[in-house]
N, C-alpha and C positions, 0 to 999 in steps of 0.2 A: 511705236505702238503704245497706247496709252494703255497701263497695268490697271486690271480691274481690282475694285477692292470687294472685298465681303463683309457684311456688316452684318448682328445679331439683334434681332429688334427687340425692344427691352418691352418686358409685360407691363400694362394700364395699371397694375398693384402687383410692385414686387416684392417679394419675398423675401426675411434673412434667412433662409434656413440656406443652410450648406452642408456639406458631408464631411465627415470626419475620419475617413480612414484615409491614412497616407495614401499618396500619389493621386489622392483622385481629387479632380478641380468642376465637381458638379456643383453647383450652384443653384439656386430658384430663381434666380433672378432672370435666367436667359431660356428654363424650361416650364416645361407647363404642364409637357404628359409623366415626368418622372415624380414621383412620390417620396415622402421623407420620412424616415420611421424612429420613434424615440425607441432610449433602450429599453426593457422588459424593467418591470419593477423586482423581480425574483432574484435574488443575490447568487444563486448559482446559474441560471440565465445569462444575468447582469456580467459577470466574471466569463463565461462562455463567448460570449460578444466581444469581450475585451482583449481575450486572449486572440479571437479570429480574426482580430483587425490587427492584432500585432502594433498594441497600446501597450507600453509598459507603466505603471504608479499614472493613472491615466484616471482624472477627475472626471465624472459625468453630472452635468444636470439638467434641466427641464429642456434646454435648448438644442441640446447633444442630438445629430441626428445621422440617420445612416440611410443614401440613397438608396432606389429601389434595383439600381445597377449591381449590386452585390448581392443579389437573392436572385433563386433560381423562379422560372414560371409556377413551378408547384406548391414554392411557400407563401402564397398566395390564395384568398379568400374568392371562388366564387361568385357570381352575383350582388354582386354590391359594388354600389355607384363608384366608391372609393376602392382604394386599391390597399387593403388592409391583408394584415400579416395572418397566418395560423400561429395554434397556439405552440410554444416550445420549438418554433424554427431559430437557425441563427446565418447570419453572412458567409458566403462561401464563394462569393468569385469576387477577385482580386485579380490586380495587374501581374501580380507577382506568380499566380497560377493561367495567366492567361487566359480570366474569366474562363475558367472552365475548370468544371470538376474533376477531384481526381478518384478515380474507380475505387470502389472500396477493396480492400486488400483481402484477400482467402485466408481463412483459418486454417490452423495445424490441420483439421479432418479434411480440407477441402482441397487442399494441395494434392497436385499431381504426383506418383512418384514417381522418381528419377528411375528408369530400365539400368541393371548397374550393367550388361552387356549390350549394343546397338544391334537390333534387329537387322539382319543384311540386309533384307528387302527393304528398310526403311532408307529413309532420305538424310537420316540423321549421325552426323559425321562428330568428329573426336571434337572439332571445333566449338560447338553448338552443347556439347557436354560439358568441354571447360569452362563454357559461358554461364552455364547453369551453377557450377562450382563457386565462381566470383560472383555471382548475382546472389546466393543463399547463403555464400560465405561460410559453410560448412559441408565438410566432404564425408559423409559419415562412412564410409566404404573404406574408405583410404586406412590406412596403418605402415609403421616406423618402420624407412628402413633398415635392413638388417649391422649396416656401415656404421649409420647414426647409434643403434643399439649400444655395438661393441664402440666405439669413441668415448660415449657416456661412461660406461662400467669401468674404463679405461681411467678414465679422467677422477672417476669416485676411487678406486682405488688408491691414483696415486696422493689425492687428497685425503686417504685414509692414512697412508706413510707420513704424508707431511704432519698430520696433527701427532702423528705418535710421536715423532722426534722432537715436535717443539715439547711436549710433556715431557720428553728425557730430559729437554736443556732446562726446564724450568726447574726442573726436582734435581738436576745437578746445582742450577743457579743455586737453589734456596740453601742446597747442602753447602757450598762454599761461601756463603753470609750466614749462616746457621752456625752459633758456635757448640760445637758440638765434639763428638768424639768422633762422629764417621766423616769429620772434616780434618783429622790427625790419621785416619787409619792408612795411609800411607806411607807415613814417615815416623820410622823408628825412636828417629832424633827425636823429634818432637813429644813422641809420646814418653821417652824416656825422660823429657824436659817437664812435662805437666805430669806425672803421675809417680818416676819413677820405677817404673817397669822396665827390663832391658828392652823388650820390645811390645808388639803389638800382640803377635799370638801369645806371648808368657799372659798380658793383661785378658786378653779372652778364654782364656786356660783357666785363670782365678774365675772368673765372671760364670763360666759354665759351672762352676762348682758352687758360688753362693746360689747362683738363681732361682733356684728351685726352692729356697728358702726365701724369695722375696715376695710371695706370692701370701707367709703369715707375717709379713712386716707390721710391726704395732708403729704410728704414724703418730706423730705432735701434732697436735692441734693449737690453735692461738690462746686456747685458756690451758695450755700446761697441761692436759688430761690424752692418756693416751689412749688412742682407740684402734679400733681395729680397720683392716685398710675396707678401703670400698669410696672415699672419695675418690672424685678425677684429680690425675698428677697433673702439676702445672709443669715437669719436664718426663721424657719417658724415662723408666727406671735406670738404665744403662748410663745416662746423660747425668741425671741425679749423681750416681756412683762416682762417675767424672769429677761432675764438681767437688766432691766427698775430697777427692784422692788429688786435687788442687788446692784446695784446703790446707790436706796437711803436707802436701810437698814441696809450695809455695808460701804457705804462710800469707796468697789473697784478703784481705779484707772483704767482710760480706756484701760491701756495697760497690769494692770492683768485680765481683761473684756474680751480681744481681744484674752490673749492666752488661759482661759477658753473656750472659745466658739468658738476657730481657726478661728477665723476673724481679718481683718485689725485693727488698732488703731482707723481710721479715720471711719472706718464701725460705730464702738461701740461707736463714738462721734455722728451719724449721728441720730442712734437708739434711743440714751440718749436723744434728739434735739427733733425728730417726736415725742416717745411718752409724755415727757415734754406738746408737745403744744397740744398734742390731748387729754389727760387727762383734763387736764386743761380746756379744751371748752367741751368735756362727762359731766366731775364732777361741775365743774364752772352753767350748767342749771340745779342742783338740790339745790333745798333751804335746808340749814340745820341749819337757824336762825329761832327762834320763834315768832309770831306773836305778834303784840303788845296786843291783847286782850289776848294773853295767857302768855304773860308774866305780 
């Protein structure tokens, strides 16, 4: 059986014009009733076109043309011999939409609402409500349940425990790289090795007693002039006294003083200097000679 062929008869004066949105293979060359339309000279127009034909960085110029297969019957011009555009239309059927429009979408005010209980007499089943749930992608009726509630409270809790302890271990870390006194306050030995004290509470026994006088400490300043405290301590008072009473139990050098305690040289000179003359005026008004009649 001899295959028939089909052939397109080519027009007496054909045409370059072609259409330029993807997938479509319209031509002039082989049509006569379709129409070809340049894009709109209006830059926001112009960009409206480009985007509807889904052109990206998409050059246009005098040739650029878009068949009349991508416009609906209505964006079109009445009465006239040609087949011309209205003003401010743009392309809207595409292969990709199946030449066919897509219904314009309801506003907030024009949406239906959702019944949050099913009318029994209706026809309308649980199924047909969860469909509406996934289609709007928001359930606004719905609320947590009460499992998930207590899980969460649970879980923030125990995350509240965990951050406390790591705070304990880092303020213990700092204390034991911290040279300091409350990094000796366990061991007697030791304290009796830096200070001389027989122990810890004999040393916070003296310490309870100056205290309350270190609050009018007159302070060395770097020009030799004494002033009155109310600068910030570059160690806290207690610490200060420590290194006072390594000073003179050790006989330290002030710059193995300075890198003990990560202060300057000139800090641990300044230290050694205040508490010297403040001792000396505390302990200096207690009598520790005996009386003539008792001696």
């Amino acid at each position: 059986m001899e295959k028939k062929v089909f052939r397109y008869q080519k027009l007496m004066r054909p045409r370059s014009e072609h259409c330029c949105v993807p997938l479509c293979v319209v031509s002039a060359i082989y049509n006569s009733t379709l129409s070809f339309h340049s894009f709109p000279v209006e830059k926001d127009l112009r960009k409206k076109w480009i985007v509807q034909i889904r052109r990206d960085d998409f050059q246009v110029n005098k040739n650029t043309k878009v068949c009349s297969v991508h416009f609906r019957p209505d964006d079109f011009m009445d009465g006239t011999r040609l087949k011309r555009l209205k003003k401010g239309v743009f392309p809207t059927l595409f292969e990709w939409n199946h030449y066919q429009e897509e219904p314009p979408r309801l506003s907030v005010w024009e949406r239906r609402e959702r019944p949050l209980t099913p009318d029994p007499g209706s026809d309308v089943d649980q199924d047909d409500m969860d469909f509406d749930v996934e289609r709007t992608g928001h359930d606004y009726c719905s609320v947590p349940e009460a499992a998930a509630v207590d899980m969460f409270l649970h879980e923030n809790q125990e995350l509240k425990r965990e951050i406390e302890d790591l705070r304990k271990q880092l303020e213990q870390t700092k204390t034991i790289h911290r040279f300091g006194l409350k990094r000796f306050a366990g061991s007697d030995e030791d304290i009796r090795f830096y200070t001389r004290f027989a122990t810890y509470n004999h040393l916070m026994a003296f310490w309870e007693l100056i205290e309350p006088a270190t609050h009018r400490m007159i302070r060395v300043t770097s020009s030799k002039v004494f002033k009155e405290p109310g600068n910030t301590r570059a160690l806290p008072a207690i610490d200060e006294f420590f290194l006072f009473l390594m000073h003179l139990a050790l006989g330290l050098k002030q710059k193995d003083l300075g890198h003990r305690f990560q202060v300057h040289q000139t800090t641990v000179s300044r230290i050694i200097t205040t508490w010297a003359n403040f001792l000396y005026f505390v302990l200096g008004s207690v009598c520790i000679w005996m009386t003539k009649e008792q001696v």
